[in-house]
C-alpha positions as CSV (number, residue, x, y, z in Angstrom):
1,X,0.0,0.0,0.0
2,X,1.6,3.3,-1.1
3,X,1.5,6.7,1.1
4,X,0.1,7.9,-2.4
5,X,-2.9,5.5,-2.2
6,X,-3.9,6.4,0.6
7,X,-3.6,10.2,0.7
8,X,-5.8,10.4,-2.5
9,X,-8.3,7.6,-0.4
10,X,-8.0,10.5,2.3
11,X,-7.5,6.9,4.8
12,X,-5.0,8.0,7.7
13,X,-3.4,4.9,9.5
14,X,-1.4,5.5,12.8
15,X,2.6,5.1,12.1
16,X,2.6,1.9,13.8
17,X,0.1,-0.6,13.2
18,X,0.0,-4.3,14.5
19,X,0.8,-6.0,11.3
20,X,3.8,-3.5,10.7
21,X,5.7,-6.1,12.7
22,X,4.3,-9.3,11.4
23,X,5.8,-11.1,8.5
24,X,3.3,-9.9,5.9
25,X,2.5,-13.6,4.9
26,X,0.3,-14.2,7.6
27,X,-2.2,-11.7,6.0
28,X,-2.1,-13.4,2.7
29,X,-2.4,-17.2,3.6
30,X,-2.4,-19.2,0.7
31,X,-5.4,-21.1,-0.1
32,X,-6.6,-24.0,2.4
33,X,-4.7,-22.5,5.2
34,X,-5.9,-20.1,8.2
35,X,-6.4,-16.7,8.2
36,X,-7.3,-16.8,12.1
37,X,-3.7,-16.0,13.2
38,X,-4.0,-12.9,10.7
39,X,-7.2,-11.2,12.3
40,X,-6.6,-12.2,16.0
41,X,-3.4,-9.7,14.9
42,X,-6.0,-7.3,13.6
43,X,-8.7,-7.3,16.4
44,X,-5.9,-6.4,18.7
45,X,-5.0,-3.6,16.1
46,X,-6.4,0.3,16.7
47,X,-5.9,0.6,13.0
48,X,-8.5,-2.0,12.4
49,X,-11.4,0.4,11.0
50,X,-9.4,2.7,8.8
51,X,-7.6,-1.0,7.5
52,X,-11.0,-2.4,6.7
53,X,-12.7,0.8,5.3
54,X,-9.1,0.7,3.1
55,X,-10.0,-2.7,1.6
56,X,-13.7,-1.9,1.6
57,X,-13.1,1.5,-0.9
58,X,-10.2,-0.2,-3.1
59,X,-12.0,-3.7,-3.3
60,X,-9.1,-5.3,-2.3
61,X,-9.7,-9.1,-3.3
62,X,-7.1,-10.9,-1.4
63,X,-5.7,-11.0,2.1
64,X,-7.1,-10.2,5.3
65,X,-7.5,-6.3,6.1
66,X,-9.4,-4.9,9.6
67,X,-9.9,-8.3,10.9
68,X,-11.7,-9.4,7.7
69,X,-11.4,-12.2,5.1
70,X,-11.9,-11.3,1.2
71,X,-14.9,-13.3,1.6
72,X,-16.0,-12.1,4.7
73,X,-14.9,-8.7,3.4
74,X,-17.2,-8.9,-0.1
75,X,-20.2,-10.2,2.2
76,X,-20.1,-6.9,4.1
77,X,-19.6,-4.6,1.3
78,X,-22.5,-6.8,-0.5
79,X,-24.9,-6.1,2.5
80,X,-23.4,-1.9,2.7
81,X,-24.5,-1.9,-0.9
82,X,-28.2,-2.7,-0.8
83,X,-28.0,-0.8,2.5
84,X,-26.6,2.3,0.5
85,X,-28.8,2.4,-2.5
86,X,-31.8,1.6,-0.2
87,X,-31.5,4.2,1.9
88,X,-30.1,6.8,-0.4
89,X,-33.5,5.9,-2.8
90,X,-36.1,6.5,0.3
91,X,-34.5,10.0,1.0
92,X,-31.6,9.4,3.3
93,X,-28.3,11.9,3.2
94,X,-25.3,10.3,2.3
95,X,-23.9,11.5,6.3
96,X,-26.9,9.6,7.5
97,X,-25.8,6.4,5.8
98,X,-22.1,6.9,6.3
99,X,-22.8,7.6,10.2
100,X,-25.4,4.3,10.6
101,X,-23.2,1.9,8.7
102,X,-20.0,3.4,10.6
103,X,-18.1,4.3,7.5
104,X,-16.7,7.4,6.0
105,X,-19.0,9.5,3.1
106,X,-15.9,9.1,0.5
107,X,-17.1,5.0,0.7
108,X,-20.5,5.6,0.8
109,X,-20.1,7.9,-2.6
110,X,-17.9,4.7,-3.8
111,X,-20.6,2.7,-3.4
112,X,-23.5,4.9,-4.9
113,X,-21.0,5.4,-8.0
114,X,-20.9,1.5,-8.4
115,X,-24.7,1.7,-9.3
116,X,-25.4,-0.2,-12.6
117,X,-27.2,2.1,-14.8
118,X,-30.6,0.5,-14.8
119,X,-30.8,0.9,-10.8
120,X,-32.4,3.9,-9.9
């Protein structure tokens, strides 16, 4: 992840998150083996929410980020979409959403943008 990335994802991280001193290999397990060791590291982490709303806005596919799988992580962002376009259809603001789903507006625009055209 590049200090470019995530100044133009306006994403601060602390200078010294957990996994800053972890072989980087536990967070990208290869397939058939745990990724438990990798969030345990995470839940432990005060970077964990900024890390997972990181994956969340790039759609990172692979690894674990804030305590989350890549499956777990695509199930949440599957269940922040219908929230989003739900709630932005009925009339909510896009601060309401942002503040009930506990995310940042910059996702919750991500999100709206990644509307198929024939949703309304």
């Amino acid at each position: 992840m590049t200090n470019e990335l995530i100044q133009r994802l306006d994403i601060q991280f602390l200078e010294n998150p957990n996994c800053a001193s972890t072989d980087p290999e536990v967070f990208f397990p290869e397939r058939g083996y745990s990724t438990k060791p990798a969030i345990k590291i995470c839940n432990s982490c005060i970077d964990k929410q900024p890390c997972l709303e990181f994956a969340l806005t790039i759609n990172e596919g692979f690894g674990v980020y804030g305590g989350m799988s890549e499956r777990d992580r695509a199930a949440l962002r599957r269940d922040h979409k219908t929230k989003v376009f739900g709630d932005f259809a009925s009339g909510k603001s896009k601060q309401q959403i942002a503040e009930e789903i506990g995310f940042s507006i910059k996702y919750v625009n991500k999100l709206l943008r990644e509307r198929s055209p024939g949703e309304h």
